[in-house]
PDB file with one MODEL, atoms N, CA, C and O in Angstrom:
MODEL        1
ATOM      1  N   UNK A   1     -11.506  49.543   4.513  1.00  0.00           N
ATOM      2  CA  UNK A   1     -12.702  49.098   5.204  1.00  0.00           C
ATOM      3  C   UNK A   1     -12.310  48.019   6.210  1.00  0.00           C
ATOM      4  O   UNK A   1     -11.687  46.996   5.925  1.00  0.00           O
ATOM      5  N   UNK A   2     -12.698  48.328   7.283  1.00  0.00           N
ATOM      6  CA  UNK A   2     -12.118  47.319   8.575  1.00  0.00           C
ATOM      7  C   UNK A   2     -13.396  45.829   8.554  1.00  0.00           C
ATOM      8  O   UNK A   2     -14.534  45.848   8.085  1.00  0.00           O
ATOM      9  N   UNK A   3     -12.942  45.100   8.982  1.00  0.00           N
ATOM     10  CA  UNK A   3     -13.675  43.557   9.118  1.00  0.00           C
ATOM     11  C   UNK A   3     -14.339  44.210   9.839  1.00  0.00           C
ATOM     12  O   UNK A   3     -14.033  45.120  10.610  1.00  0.00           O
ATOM     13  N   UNK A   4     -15.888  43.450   9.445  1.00  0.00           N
ATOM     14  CA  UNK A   4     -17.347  43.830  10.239  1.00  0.00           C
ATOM     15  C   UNK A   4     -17.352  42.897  12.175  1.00  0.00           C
ATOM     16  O   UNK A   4     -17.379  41.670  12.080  1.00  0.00           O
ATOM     17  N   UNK A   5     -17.342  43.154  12.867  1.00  0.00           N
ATOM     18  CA  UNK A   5     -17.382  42.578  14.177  1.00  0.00           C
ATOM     19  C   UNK A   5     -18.581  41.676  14.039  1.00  0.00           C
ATOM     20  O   UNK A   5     -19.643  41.805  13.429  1.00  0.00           O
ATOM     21  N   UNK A   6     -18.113  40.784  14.746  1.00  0.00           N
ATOM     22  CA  UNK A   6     -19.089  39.162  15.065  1.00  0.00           C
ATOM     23  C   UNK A   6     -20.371  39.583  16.293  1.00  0.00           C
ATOM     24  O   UNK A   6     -20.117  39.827  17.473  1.00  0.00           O
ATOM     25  N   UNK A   7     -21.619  39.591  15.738  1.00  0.00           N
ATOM     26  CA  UNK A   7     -22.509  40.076  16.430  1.00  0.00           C
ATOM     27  C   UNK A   7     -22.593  39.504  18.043  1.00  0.00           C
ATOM     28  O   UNK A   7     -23.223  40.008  18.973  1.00  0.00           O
ATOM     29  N   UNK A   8     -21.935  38.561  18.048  1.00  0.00           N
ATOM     30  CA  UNK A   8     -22.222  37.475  19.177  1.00  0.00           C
ATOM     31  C   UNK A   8     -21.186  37.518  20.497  1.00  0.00           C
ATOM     32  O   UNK A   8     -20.234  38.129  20.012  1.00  0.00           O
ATOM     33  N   UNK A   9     -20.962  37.333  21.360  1.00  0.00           N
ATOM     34  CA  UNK A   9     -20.031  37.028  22.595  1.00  0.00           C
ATOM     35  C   UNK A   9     -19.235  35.708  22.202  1.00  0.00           C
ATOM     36  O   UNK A   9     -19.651  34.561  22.039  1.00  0.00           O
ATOM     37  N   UNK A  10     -17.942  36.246  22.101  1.00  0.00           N
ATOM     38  CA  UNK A  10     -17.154  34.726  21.984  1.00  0.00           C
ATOM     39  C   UNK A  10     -16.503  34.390  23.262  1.00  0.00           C
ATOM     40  O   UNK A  10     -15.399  34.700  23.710  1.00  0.00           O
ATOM     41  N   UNK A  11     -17.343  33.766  23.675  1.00  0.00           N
ATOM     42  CA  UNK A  11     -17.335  33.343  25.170  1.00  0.00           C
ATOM     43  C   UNK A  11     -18.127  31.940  25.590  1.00  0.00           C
ATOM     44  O   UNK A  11     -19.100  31.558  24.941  1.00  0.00           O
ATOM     45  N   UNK A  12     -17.600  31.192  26.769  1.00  0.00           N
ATOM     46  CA  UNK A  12     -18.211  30.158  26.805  1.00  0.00           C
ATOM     47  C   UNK A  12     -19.751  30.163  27.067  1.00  0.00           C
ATOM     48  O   UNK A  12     -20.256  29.112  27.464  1.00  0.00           O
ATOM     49  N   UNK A  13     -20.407  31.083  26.909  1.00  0.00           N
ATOM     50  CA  UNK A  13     -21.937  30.924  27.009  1.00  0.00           C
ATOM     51  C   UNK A  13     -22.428  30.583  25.318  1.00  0.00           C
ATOM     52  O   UNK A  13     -23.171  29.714  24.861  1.00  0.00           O
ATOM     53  N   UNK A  14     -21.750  31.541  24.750  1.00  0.00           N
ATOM     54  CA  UNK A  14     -21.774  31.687  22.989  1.00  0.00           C
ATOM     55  C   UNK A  14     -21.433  30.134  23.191  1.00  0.00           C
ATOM     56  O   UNK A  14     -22.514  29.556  23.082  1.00  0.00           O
ATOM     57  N   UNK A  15     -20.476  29.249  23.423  1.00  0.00           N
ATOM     58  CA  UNK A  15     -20.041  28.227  22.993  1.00  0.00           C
ATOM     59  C   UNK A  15     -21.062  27.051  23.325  1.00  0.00           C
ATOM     60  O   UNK A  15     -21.064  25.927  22.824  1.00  0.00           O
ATOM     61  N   UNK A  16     -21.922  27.563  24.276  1.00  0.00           N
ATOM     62  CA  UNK A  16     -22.954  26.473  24.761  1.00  0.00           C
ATOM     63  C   UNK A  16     -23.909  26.682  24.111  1.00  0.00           C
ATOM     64  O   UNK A  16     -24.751  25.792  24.234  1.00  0.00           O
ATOM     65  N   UNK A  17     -24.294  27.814  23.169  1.00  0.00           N
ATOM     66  CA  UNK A  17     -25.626  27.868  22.570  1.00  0.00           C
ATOM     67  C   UNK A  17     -24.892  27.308  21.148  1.00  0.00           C
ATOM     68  O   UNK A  17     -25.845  26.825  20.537  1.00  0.00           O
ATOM     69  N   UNK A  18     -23.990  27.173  20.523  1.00  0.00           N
ATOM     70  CA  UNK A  18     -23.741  26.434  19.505  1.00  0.00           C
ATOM     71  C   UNK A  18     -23.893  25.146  19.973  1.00  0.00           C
ATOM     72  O   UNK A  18     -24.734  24.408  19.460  1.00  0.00           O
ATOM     73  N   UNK A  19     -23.380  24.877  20.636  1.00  0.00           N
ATOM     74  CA  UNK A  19     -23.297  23.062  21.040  1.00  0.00           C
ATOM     75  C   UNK A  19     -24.537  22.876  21.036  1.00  0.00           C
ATOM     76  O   UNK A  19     -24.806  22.357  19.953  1.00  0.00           O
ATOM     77  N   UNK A  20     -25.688  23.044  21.802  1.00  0.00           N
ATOM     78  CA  UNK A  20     -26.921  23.086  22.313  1.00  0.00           C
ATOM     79  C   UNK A  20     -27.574  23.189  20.521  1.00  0.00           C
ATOM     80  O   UNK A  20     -28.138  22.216  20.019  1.00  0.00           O
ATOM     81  N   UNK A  21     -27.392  24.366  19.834  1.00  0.00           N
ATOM     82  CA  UNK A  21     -28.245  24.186  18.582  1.00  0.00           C
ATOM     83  C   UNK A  21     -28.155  22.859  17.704  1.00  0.00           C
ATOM     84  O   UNK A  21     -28.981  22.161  17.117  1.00  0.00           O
ATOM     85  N   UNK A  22     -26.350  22.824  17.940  1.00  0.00           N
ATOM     86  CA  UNK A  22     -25.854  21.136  17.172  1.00  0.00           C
ATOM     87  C   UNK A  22     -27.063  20.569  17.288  1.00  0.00           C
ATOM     88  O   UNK A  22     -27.914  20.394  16.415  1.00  0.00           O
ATOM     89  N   UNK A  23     -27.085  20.194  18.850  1.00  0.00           N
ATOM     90  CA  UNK A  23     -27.852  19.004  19.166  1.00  0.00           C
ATOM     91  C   UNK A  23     -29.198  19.223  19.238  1.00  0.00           C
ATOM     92  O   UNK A  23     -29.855  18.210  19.480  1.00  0.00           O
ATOM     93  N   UNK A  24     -29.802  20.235  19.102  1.00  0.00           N
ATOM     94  CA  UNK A  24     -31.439  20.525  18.905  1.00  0.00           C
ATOM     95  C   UNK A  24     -31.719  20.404  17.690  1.00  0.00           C
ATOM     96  O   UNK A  24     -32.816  19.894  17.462  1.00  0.00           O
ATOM     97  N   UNK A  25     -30.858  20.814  16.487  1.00  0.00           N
ATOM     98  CA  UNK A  25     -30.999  19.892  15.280  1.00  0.00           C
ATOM     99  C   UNK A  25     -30.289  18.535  15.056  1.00  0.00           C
ATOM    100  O   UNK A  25     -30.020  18.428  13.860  1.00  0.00           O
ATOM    101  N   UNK A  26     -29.917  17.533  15.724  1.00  0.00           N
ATOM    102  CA  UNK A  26     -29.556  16.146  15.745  1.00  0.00           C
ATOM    103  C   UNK A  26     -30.771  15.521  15.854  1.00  0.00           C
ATOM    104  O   UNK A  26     -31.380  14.820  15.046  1.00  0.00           O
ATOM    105  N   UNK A  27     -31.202  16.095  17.662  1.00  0.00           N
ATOM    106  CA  UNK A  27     -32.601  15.608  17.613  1.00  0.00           C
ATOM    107  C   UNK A  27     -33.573  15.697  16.652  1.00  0.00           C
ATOM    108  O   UNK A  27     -34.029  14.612  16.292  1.00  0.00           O
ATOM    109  N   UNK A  28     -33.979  16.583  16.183  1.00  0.00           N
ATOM    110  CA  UNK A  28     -34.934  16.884  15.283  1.00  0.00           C
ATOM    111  C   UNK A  28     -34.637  16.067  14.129  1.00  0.00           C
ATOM    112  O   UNK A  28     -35.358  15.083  13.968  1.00  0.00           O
ATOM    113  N   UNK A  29     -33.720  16.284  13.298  1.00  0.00           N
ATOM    114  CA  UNK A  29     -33.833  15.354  11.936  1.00  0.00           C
ATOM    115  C   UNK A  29     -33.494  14.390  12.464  1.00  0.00           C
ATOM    116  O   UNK A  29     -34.337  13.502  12.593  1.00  0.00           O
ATOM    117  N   UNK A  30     -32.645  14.256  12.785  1.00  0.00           N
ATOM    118  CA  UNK A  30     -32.048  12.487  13.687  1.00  0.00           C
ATOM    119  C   UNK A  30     -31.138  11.987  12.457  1.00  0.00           C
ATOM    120  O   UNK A  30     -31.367  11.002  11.755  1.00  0.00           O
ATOM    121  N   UNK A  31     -30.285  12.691  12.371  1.00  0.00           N
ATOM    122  CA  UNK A  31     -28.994  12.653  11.287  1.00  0.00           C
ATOM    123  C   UNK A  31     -27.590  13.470  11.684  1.00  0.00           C
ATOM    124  O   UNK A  31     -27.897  14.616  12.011  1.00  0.00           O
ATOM    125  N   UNK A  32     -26.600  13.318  11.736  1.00  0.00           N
ATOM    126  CA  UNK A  32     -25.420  14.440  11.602  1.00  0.00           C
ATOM    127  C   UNK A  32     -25.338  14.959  10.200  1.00  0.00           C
ATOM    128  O   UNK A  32     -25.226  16.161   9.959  1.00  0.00           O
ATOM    129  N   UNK A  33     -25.399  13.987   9.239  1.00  0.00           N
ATOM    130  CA  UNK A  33     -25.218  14.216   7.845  1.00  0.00           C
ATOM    131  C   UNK A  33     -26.385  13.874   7.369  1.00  0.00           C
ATOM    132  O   UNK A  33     -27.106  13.115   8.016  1.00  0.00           O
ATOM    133  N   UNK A  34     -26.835  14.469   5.936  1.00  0.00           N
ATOM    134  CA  UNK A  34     -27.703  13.981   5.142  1.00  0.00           C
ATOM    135  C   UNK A  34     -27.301  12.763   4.287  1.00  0.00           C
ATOM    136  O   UNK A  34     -26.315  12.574   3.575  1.00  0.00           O
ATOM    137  N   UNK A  35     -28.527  11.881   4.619  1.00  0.00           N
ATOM    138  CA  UNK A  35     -28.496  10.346   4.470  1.00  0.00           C
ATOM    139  C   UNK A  35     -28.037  10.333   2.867  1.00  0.00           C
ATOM    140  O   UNK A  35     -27.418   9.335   2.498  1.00  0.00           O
ATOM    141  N   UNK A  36     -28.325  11.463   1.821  1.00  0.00           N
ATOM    142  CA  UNK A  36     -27.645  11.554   0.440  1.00  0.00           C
ATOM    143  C   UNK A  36     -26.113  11.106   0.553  1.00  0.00           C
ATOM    144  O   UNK A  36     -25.601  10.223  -0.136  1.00  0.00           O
ATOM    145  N   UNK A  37     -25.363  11.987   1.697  1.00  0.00           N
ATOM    146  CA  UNK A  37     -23.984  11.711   1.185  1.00  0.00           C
ATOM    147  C   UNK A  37     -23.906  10.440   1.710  1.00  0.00           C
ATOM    148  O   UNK A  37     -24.492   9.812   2.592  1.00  0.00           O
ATOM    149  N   UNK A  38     -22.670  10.158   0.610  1.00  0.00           N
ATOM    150  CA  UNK A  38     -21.747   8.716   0.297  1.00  0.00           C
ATOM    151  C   UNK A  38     -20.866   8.647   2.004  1.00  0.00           C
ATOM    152  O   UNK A  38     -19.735   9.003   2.334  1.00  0.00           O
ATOM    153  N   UNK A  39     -21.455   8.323   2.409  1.00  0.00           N
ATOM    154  CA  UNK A  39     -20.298   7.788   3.902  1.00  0.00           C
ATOM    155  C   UNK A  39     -19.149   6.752   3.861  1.00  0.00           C
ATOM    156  O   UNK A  39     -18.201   6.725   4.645  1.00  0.00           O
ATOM    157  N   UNK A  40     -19.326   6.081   3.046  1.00  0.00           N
ATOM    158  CA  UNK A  40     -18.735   4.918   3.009  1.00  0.00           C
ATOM    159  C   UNK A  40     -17.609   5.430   1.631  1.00  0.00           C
ATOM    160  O   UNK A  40     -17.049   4.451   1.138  1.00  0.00           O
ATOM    161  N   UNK A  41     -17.313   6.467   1.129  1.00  0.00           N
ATOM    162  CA  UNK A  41     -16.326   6.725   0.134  1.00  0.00           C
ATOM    163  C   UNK A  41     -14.954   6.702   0.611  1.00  0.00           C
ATOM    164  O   UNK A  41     -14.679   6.855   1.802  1.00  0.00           O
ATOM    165  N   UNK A  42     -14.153   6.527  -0.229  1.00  0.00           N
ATOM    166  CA  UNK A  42     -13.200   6.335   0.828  1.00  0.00           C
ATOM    167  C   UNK A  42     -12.398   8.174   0.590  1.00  0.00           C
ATOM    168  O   UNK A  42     -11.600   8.804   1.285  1.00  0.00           O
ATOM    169  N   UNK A  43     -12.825   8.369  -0.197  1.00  0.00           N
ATOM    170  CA  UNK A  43     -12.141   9.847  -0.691  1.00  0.00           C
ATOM    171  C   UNK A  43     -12.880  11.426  -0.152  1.00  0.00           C
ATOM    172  O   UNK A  43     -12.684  12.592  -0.494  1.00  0.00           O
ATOM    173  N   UNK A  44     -13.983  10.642   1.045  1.00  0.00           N
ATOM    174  CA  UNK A  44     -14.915  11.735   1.719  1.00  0.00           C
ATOM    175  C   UNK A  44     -14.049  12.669   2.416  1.00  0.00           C
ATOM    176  O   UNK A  44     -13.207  12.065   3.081  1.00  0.00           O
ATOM    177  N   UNK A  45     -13.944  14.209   2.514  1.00  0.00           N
ATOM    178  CA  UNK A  45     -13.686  14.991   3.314  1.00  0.00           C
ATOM    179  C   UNK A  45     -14.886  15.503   3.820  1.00  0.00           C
ATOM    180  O   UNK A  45     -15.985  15.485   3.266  1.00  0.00           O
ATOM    181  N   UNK A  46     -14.519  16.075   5.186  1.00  0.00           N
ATOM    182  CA  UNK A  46     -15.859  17.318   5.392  1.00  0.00           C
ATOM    183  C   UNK A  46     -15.051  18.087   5.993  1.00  0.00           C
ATOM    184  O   UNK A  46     -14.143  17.785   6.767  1.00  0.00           O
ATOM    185  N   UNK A  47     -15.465  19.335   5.547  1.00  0.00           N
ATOM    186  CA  UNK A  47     -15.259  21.133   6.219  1.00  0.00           C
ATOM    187  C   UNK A  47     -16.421  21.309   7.193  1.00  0.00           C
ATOM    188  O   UNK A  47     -17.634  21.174   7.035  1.00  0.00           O
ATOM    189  N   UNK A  48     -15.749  21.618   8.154  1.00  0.00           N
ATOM    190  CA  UNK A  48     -17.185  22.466   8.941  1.00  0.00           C
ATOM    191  C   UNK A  48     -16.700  23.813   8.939  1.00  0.00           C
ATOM    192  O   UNK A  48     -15.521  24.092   9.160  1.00  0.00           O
ATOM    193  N   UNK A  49     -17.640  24.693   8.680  1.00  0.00           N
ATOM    194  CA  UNK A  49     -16.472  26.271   8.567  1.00  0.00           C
ATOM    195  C   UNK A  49     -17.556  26.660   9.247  1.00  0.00           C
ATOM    196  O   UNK A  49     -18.728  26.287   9.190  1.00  0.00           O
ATOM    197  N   UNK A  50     -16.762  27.818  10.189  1.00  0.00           N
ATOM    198  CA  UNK A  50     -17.483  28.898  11.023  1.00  0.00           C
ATOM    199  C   UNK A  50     -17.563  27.838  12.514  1.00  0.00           C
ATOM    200  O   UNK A  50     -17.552  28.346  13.635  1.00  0.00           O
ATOM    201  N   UNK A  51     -17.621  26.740  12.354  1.00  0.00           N
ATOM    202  CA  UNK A  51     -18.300  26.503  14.061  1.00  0.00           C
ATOM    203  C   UNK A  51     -17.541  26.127  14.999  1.00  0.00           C
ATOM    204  O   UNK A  51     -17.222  24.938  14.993  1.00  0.00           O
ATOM    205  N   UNK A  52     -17.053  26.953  16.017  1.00  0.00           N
ATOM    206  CA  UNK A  52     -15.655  27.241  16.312  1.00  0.00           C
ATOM    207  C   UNK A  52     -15.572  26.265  17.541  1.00  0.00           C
ATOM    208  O   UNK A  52     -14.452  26.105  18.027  1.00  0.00           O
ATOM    209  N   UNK A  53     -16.633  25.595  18.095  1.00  0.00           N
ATOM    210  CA  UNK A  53     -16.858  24.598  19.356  1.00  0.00           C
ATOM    211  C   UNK A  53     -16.143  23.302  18.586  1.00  0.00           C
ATOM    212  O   UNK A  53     -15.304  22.699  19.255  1.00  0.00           O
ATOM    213  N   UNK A  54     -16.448  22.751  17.025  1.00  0.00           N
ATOM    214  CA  UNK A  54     -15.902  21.731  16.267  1.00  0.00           C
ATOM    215  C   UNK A  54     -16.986  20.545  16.789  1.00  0.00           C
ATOM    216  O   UNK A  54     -16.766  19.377  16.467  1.00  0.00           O
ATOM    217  N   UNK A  55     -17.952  20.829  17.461  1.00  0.00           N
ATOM    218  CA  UNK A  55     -18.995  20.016  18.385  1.00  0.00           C
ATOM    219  C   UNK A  55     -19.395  19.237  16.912  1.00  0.00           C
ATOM    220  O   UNK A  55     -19.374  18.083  17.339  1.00  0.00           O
ATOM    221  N   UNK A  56     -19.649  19.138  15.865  1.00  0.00           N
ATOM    222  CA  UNK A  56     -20.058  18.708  14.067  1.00  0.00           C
ATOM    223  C   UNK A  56     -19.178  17.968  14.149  1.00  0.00           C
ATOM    224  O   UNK A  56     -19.631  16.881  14.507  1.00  0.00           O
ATOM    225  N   UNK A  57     -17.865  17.923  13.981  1.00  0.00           N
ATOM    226  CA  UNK A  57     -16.661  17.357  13.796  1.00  0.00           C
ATOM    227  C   UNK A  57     -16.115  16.134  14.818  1.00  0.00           C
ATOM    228  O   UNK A  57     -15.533  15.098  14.497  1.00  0.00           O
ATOM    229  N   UNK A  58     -16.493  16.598  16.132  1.00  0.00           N
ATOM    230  CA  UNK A  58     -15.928  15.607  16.709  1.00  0.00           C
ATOM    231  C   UNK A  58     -17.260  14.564  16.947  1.00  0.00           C
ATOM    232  O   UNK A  58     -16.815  13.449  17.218  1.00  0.00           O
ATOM    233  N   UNK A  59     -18.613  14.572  16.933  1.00  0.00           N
ATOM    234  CA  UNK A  59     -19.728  13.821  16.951  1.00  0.00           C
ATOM    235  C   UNK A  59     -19.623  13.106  15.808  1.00  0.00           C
ATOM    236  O   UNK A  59     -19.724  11.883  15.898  1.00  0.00           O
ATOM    237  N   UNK A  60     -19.321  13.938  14.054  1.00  0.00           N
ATOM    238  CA  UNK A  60     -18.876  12.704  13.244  1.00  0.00           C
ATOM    239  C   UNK A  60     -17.892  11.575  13.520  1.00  0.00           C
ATOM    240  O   UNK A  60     -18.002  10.397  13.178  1.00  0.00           O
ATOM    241  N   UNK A  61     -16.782  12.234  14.291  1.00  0.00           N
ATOM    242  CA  UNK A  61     -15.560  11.383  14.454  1.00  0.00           C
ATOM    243  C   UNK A  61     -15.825  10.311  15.429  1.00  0.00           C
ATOM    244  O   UNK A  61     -15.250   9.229  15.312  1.00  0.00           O
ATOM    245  N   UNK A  62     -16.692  10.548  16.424  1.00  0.00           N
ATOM    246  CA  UNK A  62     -16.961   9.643  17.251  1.00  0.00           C
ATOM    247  C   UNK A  62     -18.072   8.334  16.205  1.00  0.00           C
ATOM    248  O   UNK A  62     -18.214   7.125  16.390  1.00  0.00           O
ATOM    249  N   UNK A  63     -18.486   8.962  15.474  1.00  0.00           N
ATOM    250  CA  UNK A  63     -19.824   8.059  14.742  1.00  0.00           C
ATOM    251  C   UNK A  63     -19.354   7.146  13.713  1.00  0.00           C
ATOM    252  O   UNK A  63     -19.644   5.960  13.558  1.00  0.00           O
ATOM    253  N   UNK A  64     -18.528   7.945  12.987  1.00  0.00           N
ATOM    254  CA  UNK A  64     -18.138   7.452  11.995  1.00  0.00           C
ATOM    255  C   UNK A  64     -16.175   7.062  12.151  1.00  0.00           C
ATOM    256  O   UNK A  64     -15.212   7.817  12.288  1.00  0.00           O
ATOM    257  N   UNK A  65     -16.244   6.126  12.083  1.00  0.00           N
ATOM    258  CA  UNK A  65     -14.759   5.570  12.389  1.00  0.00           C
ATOM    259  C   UNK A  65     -13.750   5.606  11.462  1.00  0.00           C
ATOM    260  O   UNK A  65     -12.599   5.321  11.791  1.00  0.00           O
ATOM    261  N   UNK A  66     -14.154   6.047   9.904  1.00  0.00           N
ATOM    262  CA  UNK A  66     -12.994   6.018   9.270  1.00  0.00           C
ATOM    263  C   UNK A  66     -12.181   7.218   8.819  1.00  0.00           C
ATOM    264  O   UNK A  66     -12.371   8.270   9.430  1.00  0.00           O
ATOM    265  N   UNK A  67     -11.437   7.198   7.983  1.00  0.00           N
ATOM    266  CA  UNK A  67     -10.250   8.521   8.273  1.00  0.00           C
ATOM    267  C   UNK A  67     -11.050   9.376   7.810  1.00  0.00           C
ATOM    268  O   UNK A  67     -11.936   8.881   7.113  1.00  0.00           O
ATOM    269  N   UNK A  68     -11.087  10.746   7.960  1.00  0.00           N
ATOM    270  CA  UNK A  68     -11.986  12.104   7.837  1.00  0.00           C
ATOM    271  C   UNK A  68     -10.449  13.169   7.367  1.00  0.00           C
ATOM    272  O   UNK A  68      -9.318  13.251   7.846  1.00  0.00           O
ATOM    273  N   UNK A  69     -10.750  13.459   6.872  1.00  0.00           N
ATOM    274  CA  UNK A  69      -9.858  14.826   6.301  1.00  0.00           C
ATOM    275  C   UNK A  69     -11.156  15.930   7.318  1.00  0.00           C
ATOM    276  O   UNK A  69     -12.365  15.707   7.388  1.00  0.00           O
ATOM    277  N   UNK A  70     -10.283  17.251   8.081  1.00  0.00           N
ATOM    278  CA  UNK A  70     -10.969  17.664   8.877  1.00  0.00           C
ATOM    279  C   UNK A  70     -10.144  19.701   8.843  1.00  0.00           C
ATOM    280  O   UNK A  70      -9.070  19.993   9.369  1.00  0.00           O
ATOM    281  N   UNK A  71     -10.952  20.579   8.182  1.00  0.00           N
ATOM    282  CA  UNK A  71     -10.555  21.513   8.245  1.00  0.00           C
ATOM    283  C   UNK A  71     -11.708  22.268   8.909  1.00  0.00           C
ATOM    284  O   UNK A  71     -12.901  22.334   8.613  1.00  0.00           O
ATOM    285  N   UNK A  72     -11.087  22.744   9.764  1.00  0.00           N
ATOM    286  CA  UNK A  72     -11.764  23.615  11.252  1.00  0.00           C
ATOM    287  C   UNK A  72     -10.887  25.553  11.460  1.00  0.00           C
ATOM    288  O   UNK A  72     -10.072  26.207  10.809  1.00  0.00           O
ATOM    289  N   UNK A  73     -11.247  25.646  12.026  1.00  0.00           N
ATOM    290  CA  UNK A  73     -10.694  26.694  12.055  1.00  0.00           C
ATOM    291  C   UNK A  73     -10.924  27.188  13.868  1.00  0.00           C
ATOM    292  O   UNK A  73     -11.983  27.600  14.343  1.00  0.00           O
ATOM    293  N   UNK A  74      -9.459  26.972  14.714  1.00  0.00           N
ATOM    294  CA  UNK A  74      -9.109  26.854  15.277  1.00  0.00           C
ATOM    295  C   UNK A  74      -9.136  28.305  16.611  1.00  0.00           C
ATOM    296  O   UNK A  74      -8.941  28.193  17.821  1.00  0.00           O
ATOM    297  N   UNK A  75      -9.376  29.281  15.991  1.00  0.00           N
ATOM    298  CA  UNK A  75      -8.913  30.869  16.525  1.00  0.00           C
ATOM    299  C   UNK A  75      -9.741  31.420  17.287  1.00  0.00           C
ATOM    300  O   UNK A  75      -9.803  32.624  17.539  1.00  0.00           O
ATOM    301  N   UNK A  76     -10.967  29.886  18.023  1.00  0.00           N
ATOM    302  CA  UNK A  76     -11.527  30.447  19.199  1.00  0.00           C
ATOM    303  C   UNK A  76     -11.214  29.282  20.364  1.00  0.00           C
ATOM    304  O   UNK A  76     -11.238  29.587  21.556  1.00  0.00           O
ATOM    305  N   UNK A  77     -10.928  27.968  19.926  1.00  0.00           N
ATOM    306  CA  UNK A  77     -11.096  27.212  21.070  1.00  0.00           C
ATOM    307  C   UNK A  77      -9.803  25.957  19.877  1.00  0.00           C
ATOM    308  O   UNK A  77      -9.563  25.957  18.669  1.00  0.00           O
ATOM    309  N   UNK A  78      -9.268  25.032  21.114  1.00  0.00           N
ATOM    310  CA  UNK A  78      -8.505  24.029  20.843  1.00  0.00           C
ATOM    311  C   UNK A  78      -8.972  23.296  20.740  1.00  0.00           C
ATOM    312  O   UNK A  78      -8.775  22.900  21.889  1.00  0.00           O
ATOM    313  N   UNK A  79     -10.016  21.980  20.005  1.00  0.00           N
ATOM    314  CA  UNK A  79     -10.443  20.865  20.232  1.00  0.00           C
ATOM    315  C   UNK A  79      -9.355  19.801  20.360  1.00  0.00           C
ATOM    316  O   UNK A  79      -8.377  19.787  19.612  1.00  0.00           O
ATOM    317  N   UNK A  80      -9.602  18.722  21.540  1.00  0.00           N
ATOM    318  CA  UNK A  80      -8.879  17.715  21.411  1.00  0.00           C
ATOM    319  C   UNK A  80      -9.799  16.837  20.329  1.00  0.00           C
ATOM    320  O   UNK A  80     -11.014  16.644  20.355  1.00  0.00           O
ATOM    321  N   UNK A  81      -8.536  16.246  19.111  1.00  0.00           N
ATOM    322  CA  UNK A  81      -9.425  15.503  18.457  1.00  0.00           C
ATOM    323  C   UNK A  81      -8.978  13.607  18.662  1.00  0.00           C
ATOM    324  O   UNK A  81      -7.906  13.134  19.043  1.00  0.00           O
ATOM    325  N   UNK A  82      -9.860  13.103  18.373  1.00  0.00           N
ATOM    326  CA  UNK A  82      -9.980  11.503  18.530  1.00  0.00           C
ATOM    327  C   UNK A  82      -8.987  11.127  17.305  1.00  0.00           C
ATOM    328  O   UNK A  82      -8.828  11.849  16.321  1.00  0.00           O
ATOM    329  N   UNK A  83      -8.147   9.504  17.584  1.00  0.00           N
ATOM    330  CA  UNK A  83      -6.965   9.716  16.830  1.00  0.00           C
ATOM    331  C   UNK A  83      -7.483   9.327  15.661  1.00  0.00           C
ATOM    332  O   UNK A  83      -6.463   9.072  15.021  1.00  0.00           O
ATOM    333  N   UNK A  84      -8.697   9.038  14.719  1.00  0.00           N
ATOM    334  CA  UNK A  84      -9.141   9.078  13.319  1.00  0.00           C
ATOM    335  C   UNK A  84      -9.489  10.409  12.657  1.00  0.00           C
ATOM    336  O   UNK A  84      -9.889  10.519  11.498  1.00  0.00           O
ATOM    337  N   UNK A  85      -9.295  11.395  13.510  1.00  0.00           N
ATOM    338  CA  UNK A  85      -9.205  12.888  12.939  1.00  0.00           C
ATOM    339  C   UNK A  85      -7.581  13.393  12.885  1.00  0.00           C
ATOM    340  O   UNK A  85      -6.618  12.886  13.460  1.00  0.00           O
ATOM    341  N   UNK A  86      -7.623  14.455  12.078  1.00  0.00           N
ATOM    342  CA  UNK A  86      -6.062  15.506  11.467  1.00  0.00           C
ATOM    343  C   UNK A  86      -7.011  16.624  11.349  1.00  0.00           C
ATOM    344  O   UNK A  86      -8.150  16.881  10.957  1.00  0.00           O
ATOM    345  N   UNK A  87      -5.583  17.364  12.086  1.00  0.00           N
ATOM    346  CA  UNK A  87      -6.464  19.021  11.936  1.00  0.00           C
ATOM    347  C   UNK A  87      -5.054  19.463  11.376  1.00  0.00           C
ATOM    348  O   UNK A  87      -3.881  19.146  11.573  1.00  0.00           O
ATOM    349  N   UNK A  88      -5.851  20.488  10.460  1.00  0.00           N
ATOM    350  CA  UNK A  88      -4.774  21.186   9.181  1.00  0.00           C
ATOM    351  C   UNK A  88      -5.644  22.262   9.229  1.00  0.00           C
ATOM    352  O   UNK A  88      -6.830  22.221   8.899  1.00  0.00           O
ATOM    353  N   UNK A  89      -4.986  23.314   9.682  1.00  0.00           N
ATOM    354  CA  UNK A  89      -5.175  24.678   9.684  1.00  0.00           C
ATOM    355  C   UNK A  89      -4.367  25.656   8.398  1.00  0.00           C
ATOM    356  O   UNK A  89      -4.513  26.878   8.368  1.00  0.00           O
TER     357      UNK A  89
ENDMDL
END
């Protein structure tokens, strides 16, 4: 059985309607994270899986300043990341 194809255009238009949703739900709740999690742990990782812009990832990194363990998955676009992020593929 062959892998099911990605309904979507992986293309930079696809890449602007992810970015764009990021931030249409930022606005709306007015959170990156839910105010539940522990931010301040020092043993916090976050996964963002599937969102291939990393637009989640690098808005935490900009927000939140301390070290982030950061698994992304890389196999549509290169993010440059800010030097309190590590990308481990």
């Amino acid at each position: 059985m062959s892998a099911p194809e990605y309904s979507m255009a992986r293309d930079y238009i696809d890449n602007n309607r992810i970015n764009l949703h990021h931030y249409f739900w930022l606005e709306l709740y007015g959170y990156l994270l839910h105010p539940s999690i522990p931010l301040q742990d020092p043993n916090l990782k976050i996964t963002d899986v599937g969102i291939a812009t990393c637009v989640i990832l690098t808005d935490l990194a900009a927000t939140f300043r301390h070290q982030c363990n950061w698994t992304v998955s890389t196999s549509h676009s290169k993010p440059s990341l800010r030097k309190n992020g590590s990308l481990r593929t």
